[in-house]
C-alpha positions in Angstrom: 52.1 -2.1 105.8 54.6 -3.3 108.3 56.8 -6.3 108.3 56.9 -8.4 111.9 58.4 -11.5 111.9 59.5 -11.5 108.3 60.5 -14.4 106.2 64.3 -14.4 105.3 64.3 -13.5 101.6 66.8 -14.8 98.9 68.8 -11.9 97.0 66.4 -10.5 94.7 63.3 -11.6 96.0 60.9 -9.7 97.3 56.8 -10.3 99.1 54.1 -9.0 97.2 50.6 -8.3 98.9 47.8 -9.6 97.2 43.8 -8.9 97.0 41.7 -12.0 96.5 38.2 -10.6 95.1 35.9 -13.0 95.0 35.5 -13.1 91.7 38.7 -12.4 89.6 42.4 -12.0 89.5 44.3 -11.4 92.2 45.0 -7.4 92.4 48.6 -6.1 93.8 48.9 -3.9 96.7 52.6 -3.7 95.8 55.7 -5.0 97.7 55.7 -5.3 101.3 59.1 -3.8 103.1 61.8 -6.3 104.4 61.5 -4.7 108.3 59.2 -1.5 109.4 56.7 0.0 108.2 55.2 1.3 104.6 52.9 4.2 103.8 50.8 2.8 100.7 48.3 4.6 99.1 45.4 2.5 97.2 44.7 3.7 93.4 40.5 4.0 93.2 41.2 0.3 91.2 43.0 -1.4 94.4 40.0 0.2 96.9 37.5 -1.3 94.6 39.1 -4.8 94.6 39.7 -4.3 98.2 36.3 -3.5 98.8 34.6 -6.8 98.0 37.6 -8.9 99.3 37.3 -12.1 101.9 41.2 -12.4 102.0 44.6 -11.1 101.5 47.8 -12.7 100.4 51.8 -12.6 100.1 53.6 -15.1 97.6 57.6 -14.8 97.0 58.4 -12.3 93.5 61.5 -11.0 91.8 62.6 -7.6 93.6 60.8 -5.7 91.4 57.5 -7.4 92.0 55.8 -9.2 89.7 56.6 -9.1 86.1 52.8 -10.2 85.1 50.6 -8.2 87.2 49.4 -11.7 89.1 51.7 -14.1 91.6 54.2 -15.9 89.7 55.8 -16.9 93.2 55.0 -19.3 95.8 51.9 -17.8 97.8 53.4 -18.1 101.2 50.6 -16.8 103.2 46.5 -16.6 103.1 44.6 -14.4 105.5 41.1 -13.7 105.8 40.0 -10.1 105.4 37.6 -8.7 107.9 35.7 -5.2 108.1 35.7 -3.7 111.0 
């Protein structure tokens, strides 16, 4: 992952990246860093969801990410996921 153009973020507030399978709950891909890049490596469980995906999204969590295992934030961004 890497952050261009981030949103400002409140103090303890983090972004949280987000699989949409089509059918389902949204599946984390964890926290997305405030500037730079990220290394993250997919669990067989996020690859699967990611697999059958049309779109990705970000919402606004706590720091730690979310406390629920789905957004509990403002999604703040929707982008459509295409294979190359």
């Amino acid at each position: 992952a890497q952050a261009q153009s981030p949103h400002p973020l409140e103090c303890g507030k983090a972004h949280e990246l987000w699989i949409l399978p089509a059918q389902g709950n949204p599946v984390s891909l964890g926290l997305l860093p405030a500037s730079g890049r990220q290394h993250l490596v997919l669990t067989a469980a996020q690859r699967q969801a990611l697999a059958g995906a049309k779109q990705l999204a970000v919402s606004l969590e706590p720091a730690g990410g979310s406390p629920t295992r789905l957004p509990t934030g403002p999604v703040i961004h929707v982008a459509p996921l295409i294979s190359s």
